[in-house]
Each structure stands twice: as structure tokens, then as C-alpha cells.
C-alpha positions as a Markdown table, in Angstrom:
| # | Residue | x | y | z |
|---|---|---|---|---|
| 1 | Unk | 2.4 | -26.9 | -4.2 |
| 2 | Unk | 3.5 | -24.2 | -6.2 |
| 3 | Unk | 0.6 | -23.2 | -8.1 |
| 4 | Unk | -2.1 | -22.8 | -5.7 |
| 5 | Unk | -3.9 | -26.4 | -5.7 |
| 6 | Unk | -3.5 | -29.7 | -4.0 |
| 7 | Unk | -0.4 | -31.4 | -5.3 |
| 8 | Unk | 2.5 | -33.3 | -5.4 |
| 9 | Unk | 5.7 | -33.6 | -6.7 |
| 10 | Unk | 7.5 | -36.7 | -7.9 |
| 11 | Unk | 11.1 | -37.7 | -7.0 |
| 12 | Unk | 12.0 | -41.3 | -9.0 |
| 13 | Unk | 15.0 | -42.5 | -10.4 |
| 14 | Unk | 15.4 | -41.4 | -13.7 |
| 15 | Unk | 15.1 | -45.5 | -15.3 |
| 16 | Unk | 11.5 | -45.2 | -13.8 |
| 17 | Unk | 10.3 | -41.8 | -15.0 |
| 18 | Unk | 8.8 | -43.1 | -18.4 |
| 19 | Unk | 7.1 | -46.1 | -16.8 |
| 20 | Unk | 5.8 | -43.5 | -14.1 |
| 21 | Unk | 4.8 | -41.1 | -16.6 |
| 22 | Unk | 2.4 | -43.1 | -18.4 |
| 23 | Unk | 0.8 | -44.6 | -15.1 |
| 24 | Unk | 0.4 | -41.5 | -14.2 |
| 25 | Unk | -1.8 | -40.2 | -17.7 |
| 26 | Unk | -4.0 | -43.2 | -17.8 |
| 27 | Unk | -5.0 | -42.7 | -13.9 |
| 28 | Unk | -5.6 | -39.4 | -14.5 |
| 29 | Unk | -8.1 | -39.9 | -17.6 |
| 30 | Unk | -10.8 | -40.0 | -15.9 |
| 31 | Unk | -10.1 | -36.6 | -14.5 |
| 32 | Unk | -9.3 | -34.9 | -17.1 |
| 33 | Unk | -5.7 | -35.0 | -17.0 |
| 34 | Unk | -3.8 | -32.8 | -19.3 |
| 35 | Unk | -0.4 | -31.6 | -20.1 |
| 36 | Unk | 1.0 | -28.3 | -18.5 |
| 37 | Unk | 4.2 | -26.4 | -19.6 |
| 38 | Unk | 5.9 | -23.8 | -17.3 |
| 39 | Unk | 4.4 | -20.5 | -18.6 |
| 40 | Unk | 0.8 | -22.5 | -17.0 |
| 41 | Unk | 2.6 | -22.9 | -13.7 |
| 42 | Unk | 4.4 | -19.5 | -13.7 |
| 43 | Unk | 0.8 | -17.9 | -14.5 |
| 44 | Unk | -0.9 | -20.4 | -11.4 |
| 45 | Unk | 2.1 | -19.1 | -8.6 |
| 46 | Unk | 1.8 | -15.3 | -9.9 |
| 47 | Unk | -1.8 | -15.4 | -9.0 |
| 48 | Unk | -1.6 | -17.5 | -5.6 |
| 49 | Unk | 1.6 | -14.9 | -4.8 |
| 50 | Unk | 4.3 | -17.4 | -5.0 |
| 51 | Unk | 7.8 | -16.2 | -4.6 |
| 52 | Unk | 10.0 | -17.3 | -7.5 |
| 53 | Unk | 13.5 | -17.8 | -6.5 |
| 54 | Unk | 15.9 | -15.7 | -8.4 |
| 55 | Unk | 13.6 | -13.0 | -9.1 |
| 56 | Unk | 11.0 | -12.2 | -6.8 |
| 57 | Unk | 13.6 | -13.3 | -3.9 |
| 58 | Unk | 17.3 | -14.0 | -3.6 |
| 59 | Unk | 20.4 | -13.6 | -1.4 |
| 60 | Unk | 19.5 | -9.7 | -1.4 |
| 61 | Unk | 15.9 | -9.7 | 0.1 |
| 62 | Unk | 14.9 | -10.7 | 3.2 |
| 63 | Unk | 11.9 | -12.7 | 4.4 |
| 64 | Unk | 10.5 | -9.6 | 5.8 |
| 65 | Unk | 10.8 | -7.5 | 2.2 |
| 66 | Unk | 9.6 | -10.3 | 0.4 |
| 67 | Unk | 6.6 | -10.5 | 2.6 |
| 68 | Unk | 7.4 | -13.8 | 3.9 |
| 69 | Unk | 7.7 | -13.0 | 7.4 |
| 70 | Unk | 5.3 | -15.4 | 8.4 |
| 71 | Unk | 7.4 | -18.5 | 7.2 |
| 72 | Unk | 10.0 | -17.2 | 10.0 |
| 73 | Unk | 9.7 | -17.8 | 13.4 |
| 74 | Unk | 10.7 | -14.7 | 15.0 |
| 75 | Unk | 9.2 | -14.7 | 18.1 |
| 76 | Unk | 10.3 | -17.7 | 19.1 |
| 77 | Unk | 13.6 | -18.0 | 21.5 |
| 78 | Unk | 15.3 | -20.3 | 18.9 |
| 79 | Unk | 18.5 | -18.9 | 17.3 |
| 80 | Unk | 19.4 | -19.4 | 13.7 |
| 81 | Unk | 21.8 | -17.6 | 10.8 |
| 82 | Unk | 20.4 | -14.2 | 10.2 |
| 83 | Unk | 18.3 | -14.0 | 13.2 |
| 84 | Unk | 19.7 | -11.0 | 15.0 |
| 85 | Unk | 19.5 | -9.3 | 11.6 |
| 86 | Unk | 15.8 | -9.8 | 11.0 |
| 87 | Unk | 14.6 | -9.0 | 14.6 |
| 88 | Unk | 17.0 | -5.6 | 14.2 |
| 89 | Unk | 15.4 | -5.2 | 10.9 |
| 90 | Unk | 11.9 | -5.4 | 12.5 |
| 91 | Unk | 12.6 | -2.0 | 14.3 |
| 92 | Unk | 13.7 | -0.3 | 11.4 |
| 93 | Unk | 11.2 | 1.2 | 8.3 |
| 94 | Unk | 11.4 | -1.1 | 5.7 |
| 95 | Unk | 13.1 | 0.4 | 2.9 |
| 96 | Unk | 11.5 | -2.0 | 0.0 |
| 97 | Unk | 8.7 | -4.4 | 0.1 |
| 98 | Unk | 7.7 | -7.3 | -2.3 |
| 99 | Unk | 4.0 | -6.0 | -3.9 |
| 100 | Unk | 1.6 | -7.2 | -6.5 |
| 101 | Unk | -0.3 | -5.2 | -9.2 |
| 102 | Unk | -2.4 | -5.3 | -11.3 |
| 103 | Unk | -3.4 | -4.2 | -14.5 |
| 104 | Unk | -6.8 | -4.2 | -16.2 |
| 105 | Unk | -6.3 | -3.6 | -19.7 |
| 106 | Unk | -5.9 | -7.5 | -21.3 |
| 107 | Unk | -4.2 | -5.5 | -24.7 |
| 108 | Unk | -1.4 | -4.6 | -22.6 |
| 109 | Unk | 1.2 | -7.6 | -21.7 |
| 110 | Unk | 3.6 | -7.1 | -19.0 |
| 111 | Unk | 7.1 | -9.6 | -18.5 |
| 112 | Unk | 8.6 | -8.2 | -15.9 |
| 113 | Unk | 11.2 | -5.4 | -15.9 |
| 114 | Unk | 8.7 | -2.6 | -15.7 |
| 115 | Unk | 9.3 | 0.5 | -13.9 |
| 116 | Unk | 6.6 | 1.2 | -10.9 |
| 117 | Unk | 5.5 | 4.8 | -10.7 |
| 118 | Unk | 3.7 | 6.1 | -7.4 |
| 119 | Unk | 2.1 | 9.0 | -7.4 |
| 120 | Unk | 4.0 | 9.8 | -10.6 |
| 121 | Unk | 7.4 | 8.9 | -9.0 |
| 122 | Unk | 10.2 | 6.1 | -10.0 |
| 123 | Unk | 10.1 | 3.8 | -6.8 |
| 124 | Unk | 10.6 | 0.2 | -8.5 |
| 125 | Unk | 10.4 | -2.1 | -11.1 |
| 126 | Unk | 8.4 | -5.3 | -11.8 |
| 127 | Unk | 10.6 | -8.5 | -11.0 |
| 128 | Unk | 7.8 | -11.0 | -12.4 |
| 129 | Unk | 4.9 | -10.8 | -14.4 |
| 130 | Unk | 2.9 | -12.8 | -16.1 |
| 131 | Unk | -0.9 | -12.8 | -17.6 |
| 132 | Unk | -3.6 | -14.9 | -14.9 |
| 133 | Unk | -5.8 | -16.3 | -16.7 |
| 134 | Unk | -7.7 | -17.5 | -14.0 |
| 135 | Unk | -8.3 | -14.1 | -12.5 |
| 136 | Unk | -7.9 | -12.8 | -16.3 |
| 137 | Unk | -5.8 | -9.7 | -15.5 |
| 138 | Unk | -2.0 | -8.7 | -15.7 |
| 139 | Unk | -0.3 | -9.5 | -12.6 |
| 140 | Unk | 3.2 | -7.8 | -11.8 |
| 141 | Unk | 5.5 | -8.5 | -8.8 |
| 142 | Unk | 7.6 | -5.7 | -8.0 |
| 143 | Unk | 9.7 | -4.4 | -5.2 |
| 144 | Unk | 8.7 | -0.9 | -4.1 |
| 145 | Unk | 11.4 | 1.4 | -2.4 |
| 146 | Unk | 11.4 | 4.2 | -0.5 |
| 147 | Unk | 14.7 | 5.4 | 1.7 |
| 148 | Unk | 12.2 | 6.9 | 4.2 |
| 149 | Unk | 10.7 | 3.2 | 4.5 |
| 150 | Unk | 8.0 | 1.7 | 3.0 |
| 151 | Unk | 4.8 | 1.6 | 5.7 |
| 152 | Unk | 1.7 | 0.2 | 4.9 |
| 153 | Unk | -0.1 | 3.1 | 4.6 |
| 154 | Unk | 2.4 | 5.1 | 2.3 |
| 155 | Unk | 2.1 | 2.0 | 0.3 |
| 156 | Unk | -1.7 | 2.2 | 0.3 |
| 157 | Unk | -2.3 | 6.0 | -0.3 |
| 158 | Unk | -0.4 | 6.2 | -3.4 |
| 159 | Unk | -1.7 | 6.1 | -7.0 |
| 160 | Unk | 0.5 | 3.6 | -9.3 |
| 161 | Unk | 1.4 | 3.2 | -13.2 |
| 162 | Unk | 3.2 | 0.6 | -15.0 |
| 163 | Unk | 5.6 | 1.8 | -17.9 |
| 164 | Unk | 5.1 | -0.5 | -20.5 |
| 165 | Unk | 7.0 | -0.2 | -24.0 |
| 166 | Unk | 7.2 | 3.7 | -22.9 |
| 167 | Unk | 3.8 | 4.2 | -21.9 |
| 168 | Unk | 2.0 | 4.5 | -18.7 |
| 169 | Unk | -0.6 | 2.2 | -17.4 |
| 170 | Unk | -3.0 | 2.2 | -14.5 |
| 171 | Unk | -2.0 | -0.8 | -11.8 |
| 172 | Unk | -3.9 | -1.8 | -8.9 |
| 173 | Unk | -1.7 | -2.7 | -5.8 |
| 174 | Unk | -2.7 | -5.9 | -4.5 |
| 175 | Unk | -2.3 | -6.5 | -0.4 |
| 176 | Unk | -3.5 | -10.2 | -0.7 |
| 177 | Unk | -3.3 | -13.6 | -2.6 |
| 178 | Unk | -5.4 | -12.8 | -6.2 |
| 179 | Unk | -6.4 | -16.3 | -6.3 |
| 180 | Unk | -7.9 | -18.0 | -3.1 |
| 181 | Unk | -6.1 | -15.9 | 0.1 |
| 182 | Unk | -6.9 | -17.6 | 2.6 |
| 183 | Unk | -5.5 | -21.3 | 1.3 |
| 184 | Unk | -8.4 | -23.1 | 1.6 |
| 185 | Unk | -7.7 | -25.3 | -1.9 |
| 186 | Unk | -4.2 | -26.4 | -0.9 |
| 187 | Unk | -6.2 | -27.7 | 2.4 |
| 188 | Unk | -8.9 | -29.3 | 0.5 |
């Protein structure tokens, strides 16, 4: 599922997809079934932490930068394209890494694009963002960068600011999932 939740996706032949459409809606009355456009879903996989492909990752990231090392079986004795270069890149500081922030203030509205400041210095720019309105807060995915690498707790001690439309605001780096970490409601 791509937005946090229990669900499916449906692959039917096109002359179905009407017929399918409406069985859908009238099984889903009873529930409450509504209508959901992509900003919903965009706002529902920004708060679970939900890579999206062509901006938070592409052909220039790796699994490890986009912390989605856990998807990659590394320590297993099974070769596969790119291997050699992420167990090489293990040894190495990371020079960027994929992090989430936050921002309080529901006045400001963030889209991405935003320049991340630590401790008052340049180091990155937003690559998603989006408001959650289930956790009711800005949420911003940007990579951070650092030549000297990027540890976890450089990452950690550092104070961070947004720049939105030329002014500064106060983010909150996130280390986990803002809506349900531990996956318990995909599960369920």
C-alpha cells in the first residue's frame, strides 16, 4: 500500500474498469467509501515515509541514501547488479541521506524545492513536501549533504530551518515513520 493502510490495487482490463468501479462504490457504502484524488494519497505516503519515485529516489540515489537499506539484502551471499557497490558504499560516510522534517507553523505551506539550512548552513533542499493532515503538520523530504558524510549524530545535533518564499522557518528532523512506525495498520 502506498499510503499507510491496508489495501489493494486493481489491475482489470480496461472494458471492465467501469463495471468494476461501481461494484466497487456500492460494496463499499456501508463503510463509508469515498472518493480520493492524488494530492490525498501524496499527503497519506509523506506521512507513512513513502519514497516517491522520481523525486525522493531515482537512478542517482541509492537504497542506502534513501534510507531504504532494509529492503536490500546485503548480508546475504546472493549476488545481484549494484551489489559490490552498496556493500563498498557501507564502508564509506555517507555523503547524503534521505530525511524528513517538519514544520509546525500550519500558515506556512511547503511544495518541495526548499533549501534545508543546518545550523545556519546550505546542506540540501526539500524533494517532496506536502501538508499531513493526519498528523496536521508540514512534512518535507529532503536530501541532506555533507562531503565529510552524513552520520547519525551530525544529523541529530544540528538545528534546521526551511527557506520558504525567502524566509526562514523552524523544521523538526524526523528519524521515524510520522504516522504509525512500526507498520502495525498495513498488518492489521
Amino acid at each position: 500500500t502506498y499510503v499507510g493502510e491496508l489495501g489493494w490495487e486493481l489491475h482489470i482490463p480496461t472494458e471492465f474498469a467501469l463495471r468494476v468501479f461501481d461494484a466497487v462504490m456500492h460494496a463499499g457504502e456501508p463503510h463509508g467509501i469515498r472518493l480520493a484524488g492524488y494530492r490525498s494519497i501524496e499527503s497519506l505516503r509523506l506521512e507513512k515515509g513513502y519514497r516517491a519515485w522520481g523525486s525522493d529516489i531515482g537512478p542517482d540515489h541509492t537504497p542506502l541514501e534513501a534510507g531504504l537499506a532494509w529492503a536490500v539484502k546485503l548480508e546475504k551471499d546472493i549476488a545481484f547488479l549494484g551489489g559490490d557497490t552498496l556493500r563498498a558504499q557501507l564502508r564509506q560516510p555517507q555523503k547524503k541521506r534521505l530525511m524528513c522534517f517538519t514544520v509546525d507553523d500550519p500558515a506556512i505551506v511547503l511544495f518541495g524545492r526548499e533549501t534545508i539550512y543546518r545550523d545556519g548552513e546550505r546542506v540540501g533542499w526539500l524533494s517532496s513536501a506536502g501538508w499531513g493532515y493526519t498528523v496536521n503538520q508540514n512534512i518535507g523530504y529532503g536530501y541532506v549533504r555533507r562531503g565529510e558524510g552524513v552520520s547519525s549524530d551530525w544529523l541529530e545535533s544540528g538545528a534546521y530551518e526551511l527557506e520558504v518564499a525567502s524566509k526562514r522557518a523552524v523544521a523538526k528532523l524526523q528519524l521515524k515513520s510520522l504516522y504509525d512506525p512500526a507498520s502495525t495498520r498495513v498488518r492489521s
